[in-house]
C-alpha positions as CSV (number, residue, x, y, z in Angstrom):
1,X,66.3,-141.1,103.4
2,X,64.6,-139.0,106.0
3,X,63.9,-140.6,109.6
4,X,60.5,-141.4,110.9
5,X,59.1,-140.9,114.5
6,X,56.9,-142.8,116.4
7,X,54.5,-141.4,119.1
8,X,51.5,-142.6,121.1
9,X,50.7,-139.0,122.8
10,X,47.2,-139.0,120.8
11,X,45.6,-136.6,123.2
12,X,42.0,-136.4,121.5
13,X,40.0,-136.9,118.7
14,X,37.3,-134.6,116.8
15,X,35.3,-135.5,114.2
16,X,38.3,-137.0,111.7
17,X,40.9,-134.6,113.6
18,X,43.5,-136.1,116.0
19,X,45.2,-134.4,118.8
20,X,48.8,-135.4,119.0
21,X,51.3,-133.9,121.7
22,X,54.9,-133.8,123.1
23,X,55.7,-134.5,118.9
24,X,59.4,-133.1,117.9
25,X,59.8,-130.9,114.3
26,X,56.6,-131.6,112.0
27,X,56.0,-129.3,109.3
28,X,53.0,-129.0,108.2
29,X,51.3,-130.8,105.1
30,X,53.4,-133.5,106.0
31,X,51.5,-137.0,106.2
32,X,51.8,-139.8,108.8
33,X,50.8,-143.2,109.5
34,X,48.8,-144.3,112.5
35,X,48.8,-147.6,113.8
36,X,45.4,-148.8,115.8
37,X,45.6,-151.4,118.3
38,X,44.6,-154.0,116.0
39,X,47.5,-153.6,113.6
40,X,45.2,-151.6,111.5
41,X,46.6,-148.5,109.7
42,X,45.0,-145.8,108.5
43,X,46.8,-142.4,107.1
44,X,46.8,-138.6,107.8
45,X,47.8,-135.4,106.9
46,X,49.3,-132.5,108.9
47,X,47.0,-129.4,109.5
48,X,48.2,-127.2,112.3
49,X,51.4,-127.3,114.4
50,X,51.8,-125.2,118.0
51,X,54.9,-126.0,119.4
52,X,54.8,-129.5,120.5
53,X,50.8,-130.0,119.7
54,X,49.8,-130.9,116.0
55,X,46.6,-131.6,114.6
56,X,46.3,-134.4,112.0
57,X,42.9,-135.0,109.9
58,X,42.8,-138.4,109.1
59,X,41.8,-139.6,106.0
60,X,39.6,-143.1,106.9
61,X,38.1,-140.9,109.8
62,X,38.6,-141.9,113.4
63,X,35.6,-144.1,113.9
64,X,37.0,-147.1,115.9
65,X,40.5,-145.2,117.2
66,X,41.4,-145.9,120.9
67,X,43.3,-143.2,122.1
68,X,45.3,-145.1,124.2
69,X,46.5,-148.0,121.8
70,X,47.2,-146.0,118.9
71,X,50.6,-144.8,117.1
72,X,51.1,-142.1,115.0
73,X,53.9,-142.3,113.0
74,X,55.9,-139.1,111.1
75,X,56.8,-139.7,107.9
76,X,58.4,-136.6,107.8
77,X,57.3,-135.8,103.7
78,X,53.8,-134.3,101.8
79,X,51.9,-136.1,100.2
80,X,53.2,-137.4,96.8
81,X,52.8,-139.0,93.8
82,X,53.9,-141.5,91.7
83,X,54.0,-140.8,88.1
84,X,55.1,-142.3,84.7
85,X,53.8,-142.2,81.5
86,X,52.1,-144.8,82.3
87,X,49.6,-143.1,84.7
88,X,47.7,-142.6,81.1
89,X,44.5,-144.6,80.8
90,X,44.8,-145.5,84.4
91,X,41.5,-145.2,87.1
92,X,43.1,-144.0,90.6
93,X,41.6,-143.5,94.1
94,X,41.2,-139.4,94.9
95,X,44.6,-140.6,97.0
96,X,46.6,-141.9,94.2
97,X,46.0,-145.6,94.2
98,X,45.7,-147.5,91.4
99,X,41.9,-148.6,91.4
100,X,41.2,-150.5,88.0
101,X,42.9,-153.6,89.3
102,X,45.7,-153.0,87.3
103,X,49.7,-152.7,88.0
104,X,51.0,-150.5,90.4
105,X,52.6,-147.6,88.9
106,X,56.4,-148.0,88.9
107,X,57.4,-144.2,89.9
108,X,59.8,-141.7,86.9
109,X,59.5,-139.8,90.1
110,X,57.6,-138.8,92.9
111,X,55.8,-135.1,93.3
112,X,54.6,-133.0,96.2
113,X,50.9,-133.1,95.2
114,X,50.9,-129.1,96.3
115,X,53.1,-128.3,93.5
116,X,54.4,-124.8,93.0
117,X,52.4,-122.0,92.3
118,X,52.9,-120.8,88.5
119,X,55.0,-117.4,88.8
120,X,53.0,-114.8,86.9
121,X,55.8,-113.4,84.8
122,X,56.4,-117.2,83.5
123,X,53.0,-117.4,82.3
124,X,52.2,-117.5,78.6
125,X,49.5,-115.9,77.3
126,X,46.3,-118.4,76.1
127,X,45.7,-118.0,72.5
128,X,45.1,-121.2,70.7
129,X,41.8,-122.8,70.1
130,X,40.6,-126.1,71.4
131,X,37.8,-128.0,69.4
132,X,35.4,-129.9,72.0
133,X,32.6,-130.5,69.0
134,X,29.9,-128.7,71.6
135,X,28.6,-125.5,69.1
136,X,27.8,-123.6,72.4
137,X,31.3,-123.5,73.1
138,X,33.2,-123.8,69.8
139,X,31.0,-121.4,68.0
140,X,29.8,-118.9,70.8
141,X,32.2,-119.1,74.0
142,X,35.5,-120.8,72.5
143,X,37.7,-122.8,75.0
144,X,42.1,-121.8,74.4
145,X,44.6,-123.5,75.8
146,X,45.8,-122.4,79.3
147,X,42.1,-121.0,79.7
148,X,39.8,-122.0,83.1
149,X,36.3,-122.3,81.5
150,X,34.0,-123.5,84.4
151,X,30.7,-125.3,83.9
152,X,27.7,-123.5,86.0
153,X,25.2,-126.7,86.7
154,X,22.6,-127.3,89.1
155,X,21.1,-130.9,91.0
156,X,19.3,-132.9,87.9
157,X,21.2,-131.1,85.0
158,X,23.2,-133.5,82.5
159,X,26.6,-132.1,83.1
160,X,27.8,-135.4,83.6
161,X,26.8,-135.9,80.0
162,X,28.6,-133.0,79.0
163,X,32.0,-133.5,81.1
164,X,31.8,-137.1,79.7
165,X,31.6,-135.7,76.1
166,X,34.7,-132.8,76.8
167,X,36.7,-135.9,78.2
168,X,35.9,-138.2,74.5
169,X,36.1,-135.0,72.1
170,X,38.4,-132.2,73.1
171,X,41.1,-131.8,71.0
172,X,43.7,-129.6,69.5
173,X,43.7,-128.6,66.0
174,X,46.4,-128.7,63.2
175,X,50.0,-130.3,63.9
176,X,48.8,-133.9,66.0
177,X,50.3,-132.2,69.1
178,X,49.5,-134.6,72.0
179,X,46.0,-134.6,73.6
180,X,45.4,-135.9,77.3
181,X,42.2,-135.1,79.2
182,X,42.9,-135.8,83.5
183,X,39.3,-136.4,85.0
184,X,38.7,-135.6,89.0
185,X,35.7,-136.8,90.6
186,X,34.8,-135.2,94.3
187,X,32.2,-136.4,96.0
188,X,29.7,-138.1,93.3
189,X,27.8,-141.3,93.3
190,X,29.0,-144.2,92.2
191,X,26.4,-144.8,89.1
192,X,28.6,-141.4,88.3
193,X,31.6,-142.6,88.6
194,X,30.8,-145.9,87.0
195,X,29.4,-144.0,84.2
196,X,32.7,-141.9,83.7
197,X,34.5,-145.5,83.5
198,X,32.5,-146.8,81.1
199,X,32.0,-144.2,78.6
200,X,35.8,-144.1,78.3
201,X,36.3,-147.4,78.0
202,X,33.7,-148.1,75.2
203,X,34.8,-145.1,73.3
204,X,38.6,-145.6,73.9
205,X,39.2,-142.3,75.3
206,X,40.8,-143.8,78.5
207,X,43.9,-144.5,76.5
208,X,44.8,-140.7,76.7
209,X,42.9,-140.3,80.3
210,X,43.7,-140.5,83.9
211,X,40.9,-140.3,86.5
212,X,40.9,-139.6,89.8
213,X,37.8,-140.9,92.1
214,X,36.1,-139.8,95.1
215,X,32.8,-140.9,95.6
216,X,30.7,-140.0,97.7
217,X,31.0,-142.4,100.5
218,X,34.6,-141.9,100.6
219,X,35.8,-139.6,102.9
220,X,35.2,-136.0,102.9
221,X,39.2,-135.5,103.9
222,X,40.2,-137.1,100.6
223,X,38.2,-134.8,98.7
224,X,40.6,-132.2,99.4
225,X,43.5,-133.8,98.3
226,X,41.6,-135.4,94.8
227,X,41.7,-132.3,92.6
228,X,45.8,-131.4,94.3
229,X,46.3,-135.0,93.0
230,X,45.0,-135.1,89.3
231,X,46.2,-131.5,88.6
232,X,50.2,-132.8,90.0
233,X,49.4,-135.5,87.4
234,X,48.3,-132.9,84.7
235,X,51.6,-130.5,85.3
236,X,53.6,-133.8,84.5
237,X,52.0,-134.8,81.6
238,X,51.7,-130.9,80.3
239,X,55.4,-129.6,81.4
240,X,57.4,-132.9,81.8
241,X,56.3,-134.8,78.6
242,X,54.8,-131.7,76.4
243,X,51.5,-132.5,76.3
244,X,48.6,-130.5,75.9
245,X,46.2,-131.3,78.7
246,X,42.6,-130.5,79.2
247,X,41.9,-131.4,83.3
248,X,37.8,-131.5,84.5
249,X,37.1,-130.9,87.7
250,X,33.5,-132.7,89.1
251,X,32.2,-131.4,91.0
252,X,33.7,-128.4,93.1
253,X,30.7,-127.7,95.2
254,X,31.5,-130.9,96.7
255,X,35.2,-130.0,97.6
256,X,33.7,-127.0,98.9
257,X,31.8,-128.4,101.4
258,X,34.7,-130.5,102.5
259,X,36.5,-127.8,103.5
260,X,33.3,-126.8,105.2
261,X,33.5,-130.0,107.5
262,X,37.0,-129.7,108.7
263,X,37.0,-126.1,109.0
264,X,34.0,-126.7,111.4
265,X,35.9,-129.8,112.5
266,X,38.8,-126.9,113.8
267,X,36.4,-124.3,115.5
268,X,37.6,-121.9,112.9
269,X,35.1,-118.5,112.4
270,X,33.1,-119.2,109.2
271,X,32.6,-117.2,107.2
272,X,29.3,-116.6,104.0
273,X,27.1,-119.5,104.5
274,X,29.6,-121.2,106.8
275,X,32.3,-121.8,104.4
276,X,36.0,-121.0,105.6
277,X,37.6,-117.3,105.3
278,X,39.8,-118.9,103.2
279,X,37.9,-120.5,100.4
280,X,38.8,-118.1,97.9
281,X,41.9,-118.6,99.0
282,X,42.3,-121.9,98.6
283,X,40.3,-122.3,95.4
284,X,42.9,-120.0,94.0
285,X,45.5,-122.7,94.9
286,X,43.7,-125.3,92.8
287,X,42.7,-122.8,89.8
288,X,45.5,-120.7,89.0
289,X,47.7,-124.1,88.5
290,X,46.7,-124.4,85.0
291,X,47.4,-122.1,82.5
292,X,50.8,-122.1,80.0
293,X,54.8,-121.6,80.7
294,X,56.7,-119.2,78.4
295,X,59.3,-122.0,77.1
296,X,57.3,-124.8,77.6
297,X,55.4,-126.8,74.9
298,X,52.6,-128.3,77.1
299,X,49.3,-126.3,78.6
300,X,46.8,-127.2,81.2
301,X,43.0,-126.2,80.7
302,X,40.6,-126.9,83.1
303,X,37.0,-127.3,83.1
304,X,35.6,-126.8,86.7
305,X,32.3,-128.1,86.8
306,X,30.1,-126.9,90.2
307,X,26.5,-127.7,91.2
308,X,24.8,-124.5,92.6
309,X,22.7,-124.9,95.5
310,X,19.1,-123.7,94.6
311,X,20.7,-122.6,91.1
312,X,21.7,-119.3,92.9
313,X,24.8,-117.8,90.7
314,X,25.3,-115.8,94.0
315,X,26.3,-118.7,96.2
316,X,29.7,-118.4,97.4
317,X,31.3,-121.4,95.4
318,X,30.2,-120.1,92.0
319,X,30.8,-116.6,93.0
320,X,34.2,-116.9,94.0
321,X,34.7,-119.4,91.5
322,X,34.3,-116.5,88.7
323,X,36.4,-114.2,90.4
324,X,39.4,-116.4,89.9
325,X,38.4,-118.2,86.0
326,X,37.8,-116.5,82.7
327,X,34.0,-117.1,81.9
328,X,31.6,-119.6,82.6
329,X,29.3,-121.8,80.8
330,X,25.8,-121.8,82.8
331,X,23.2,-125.0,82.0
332,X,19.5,-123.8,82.0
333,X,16.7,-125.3,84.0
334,X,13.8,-123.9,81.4
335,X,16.3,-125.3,78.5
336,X,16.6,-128.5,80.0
337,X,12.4,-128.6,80.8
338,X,12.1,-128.0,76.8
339,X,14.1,-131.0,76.0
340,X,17.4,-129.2,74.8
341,X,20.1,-131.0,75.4
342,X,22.6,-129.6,75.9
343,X,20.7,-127.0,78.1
344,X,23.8,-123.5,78.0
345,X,22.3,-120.7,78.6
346,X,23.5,-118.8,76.1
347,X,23.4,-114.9,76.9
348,X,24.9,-115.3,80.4
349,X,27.5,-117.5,79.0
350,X,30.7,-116.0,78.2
351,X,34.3,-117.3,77.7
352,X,36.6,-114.1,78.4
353,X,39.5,-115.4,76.0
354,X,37.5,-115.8,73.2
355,X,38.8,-113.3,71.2
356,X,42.3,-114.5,71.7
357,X,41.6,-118.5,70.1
358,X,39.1,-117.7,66.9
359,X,39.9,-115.8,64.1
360,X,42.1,-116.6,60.6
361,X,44.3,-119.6,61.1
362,X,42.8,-120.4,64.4
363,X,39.1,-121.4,63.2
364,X,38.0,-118.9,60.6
365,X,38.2,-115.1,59.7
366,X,34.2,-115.1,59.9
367,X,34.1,-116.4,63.6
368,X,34.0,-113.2,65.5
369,X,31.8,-111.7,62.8
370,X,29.3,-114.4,63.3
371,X,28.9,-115.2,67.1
372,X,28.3,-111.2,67.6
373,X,25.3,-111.3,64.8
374,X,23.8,-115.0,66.7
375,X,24.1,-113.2,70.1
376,X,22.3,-110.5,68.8
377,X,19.5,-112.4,67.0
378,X,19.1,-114.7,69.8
379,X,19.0,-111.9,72.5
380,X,16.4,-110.3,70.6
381,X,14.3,-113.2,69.8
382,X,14.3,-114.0,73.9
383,X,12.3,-110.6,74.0
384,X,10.0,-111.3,71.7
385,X,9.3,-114.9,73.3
386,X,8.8,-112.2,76.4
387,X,6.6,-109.7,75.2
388,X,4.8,-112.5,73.2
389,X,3.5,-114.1,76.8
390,X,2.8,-110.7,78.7
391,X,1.0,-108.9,75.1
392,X,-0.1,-111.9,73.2
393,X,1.8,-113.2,70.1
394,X,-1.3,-110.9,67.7
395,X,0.7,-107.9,69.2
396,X,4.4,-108.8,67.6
397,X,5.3,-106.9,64.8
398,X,6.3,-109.4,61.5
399,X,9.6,-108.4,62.2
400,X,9.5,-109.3,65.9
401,X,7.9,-112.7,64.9
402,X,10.8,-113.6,62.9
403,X,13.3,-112.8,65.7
404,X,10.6,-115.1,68.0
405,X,11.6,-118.5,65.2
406,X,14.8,-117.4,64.7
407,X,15.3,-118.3,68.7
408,X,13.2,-121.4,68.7
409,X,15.3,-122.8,65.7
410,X,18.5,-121.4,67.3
411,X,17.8,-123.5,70.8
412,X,16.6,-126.8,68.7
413,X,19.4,-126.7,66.3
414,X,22.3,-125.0,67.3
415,X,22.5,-125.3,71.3
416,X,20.7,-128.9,71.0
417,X,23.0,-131.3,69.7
418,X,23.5,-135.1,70.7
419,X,26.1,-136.2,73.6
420,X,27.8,-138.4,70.9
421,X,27.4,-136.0,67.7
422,X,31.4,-134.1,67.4
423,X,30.7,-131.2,65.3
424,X,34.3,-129.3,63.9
425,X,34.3,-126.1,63.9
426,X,33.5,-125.5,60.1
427,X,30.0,-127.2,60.8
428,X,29.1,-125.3,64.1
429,X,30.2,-122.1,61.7
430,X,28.6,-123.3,58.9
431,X,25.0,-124.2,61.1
432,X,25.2,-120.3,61.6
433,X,24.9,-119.1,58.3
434,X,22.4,-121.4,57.4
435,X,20.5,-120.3,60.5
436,X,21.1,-116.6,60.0
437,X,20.1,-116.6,56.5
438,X,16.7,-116.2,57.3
439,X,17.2,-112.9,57.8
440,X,17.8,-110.3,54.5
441,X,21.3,-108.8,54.5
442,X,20.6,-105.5,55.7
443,X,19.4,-107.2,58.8
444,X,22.7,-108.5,59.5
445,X,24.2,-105.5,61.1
446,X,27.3,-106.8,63.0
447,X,29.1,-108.8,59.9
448,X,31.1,-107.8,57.6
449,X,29.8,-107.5,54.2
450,X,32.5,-108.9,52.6
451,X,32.2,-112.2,54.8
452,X,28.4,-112.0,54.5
453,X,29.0,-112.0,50.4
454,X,31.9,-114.5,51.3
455,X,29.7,-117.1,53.1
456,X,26.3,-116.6,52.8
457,X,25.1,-117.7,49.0
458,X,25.6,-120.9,49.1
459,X,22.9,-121.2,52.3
460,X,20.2,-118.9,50.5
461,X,20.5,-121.2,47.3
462,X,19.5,-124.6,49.3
């Protein structure tokens, strides 16, 4: 059992920061207890030792803390938690702590929330599909296990309407390998949150869930630890007990500007836009912790989901944020004005392991065939729609016309699909051909002939 010290050398306070002095051997990341004068306690975390000063953010904030009455005690450990199998269709605080009025979690064991970076030569390759019954994903910008497939959003779009529907509908094809999805909230309201709840609940996709809440009046400390909490919970379920985990992170602009308020907090030099020197850094830490271990069954994939400010792609959270992941999915502003739901932007969407989950005994040997030809049609129907409003749609060719409906169709039937509407992957495939069979054969350039002679008849006949 390791020994606790007490101390009431609190030399300052700053913003949630506290100033303690004359302290013997803390480490840092270690957590400690302080006691107010009332009897109150309120908990903190470690930041910064220098020789016998340390700096401890405190996670309630300090409103209300007299320097004089308080004690800070060491607890000489990170922080930790407890899991168990039974952490599965739970509703925690972004701390840990049971929040759905339910049991309190009697502990298999206890982790360091910080968890241990994945050694690269231990990784596994992703290669295996995940179905999430969204056709802009499965058909155009597949998701594999071990993959981080971040969600681009902005303020207004419905990408808690999309998160909600990953969290009911992802899932693993062929053996009945075991699913769990981890959900991490940072920073959102509470209608959010309450939304999350129920939507899980009334489908029954909390029984393979666990969520981790921070809402926006919690405090901007705990953010930090949230999404170092829900992924120590994923790596238990994925490594320990061989599950296949898909872990959503909501949002990360949010955590972000967390670590925007402390590193102000601590006088540190900003850097772009004010954010830390580090941010890449430390987004790194949470990222790169999912992915696959040669030897071991289970996989995380995550689903970062980030709002960005003014819907600039440039801003530094989504810009580092696709340094580190392999792809994003971007939600359109003019897509979601025209009523398509969901709104991906399709052309600058891209899933980098796409290749490596489709194909003959993943999905089907037409996949790749088919999502080159959509891209293609789309992309080329966007710049009819364009030269239609500078020329005039009497100055498109017939040809170009086509191209111009294909595109309409394409955004009203194949990107537009219901929040509770699961299409498998044979539909989604299937929805192309039918769409694509508008156009003559010869027209269809980037399949195969064979798959085109395969698959296409039975469309032109109805």
């Amino acid at each position: 059992m390791l020994s606790t010290k007490e101390y009431q050398t609190v030399a300052s306070i700053a913003g949630p920061l506290m100033l303690v002095e004359m302290v013997d051997e803390a480490k840092y990341g270690h957590i400690v207890d302080i006691e107010l004068g009332d009897g109150s306690v309120r908990h903190g975390q470690i930041l910064q030792v220098e020789n016998d000063k340390v700096l401890v953010q405190v996670f309630e904030g300090t409103r209300g803390v007299d320097v004089d009455k308080s004690t800070v005690r060491f607890l000489a450990r990170p922080l930790e938690l407890a899991v168990s199998p039974d952490i599965l269709g739970r509703v925690f605080s972004g701390l840990g702590l049971p929040k759905d009025d339910g049991p309190a979690i009697i502990p298999d064991k206890r982790l360091d929330i910080n968890g241990s970076p994945i050694n690269p030569y231990a990784r596994d390759y992703p290669n295996e599909f995940i179905q999430t019954g969204i056709s802009t994903i499965d058909g155009l910008n597949p998701l594999v296990r071990g993959q981080k497939l971040p969600i681009f959003s902005g303020a207004g779009l419905p990408h808690d309407q999309i998160t909600a529907q990953l969290a009911r509908q992802a899932t693993v094809l062929g053996k009945g390998e075991e699913f769990a999805v981890v959900f991490a909230a940072m920073g959102i309201t509470f209608e959010s949150a309450q939304f999350f709840i129920d939507d899980l609940h009334e489908t029954g996709a909390i029984e393979r869930a666990v969520m981790f809440l921070n809402l926006a009046n919690d405090p901007a400390i705990e953010r930090i630890a949230t999404p170092r909490f829900a992924l120590t919970a994923a790596e238990y379920l994925a490594f320990e007990l061989d599950m296949h985990v898909l872990i959503i992170l909501n949002d990360m602009t949010n955590y972000c500007e967390a670590l925007r308020e402390i590193s102000a907090a601590r006088k540190e030099v900003p850097g772009r836009r004010g954010y830390p020197g580090y941010l890449y850094t430390d987004l790194a830490t949470v990222y790169e912790r999912a992915g696959r271990i040669k030897g071991k069954k289970g996989s995380i994939t995550m689903v970062p989901v980030l709002t960005m400010p003014e819907d600039d792609k440039t801003h530094p959270v989504p810009d580092l944020t696709g340094y580190i992941t392999e792809g994003q999915i971007i939600l359109s502003r003019p897509l979601h004005r025209k009523a398509v739901s969901p709104p991906v932007d399709v052309l600058p969407s891209l899933s980098r392991l796409k290749d490596k989950g489709i194909g003959q005994g993943k999905t089907r040997e037409d996949h790749a065939d088919l999502y080159n030809q959509l891209y293609a049609a789309y992309a080329r129907g966007k710049e009819a729609q364009e030269l239609a409003t500078i020329m005039g749609e009497a100055a498109l060719s017939e040809e170009d016309k086509k191209y111009m409906d294909f595109a309409d169709k394409f955004e009203q039937r194949y990107v537009s699909q219901d929040y509770y509407e699961n299409r498998s992957v044979e539909q989604t495939l299937d929805l192309g051909w039918e769409l694509l069979s508008m156009f003559e054969n010869v027209e269809l350039k980037r399949i195969d002939i064979k798959l085109i002679e395969k698959y296409m008849p039975k469309f032109r006949s109805a």
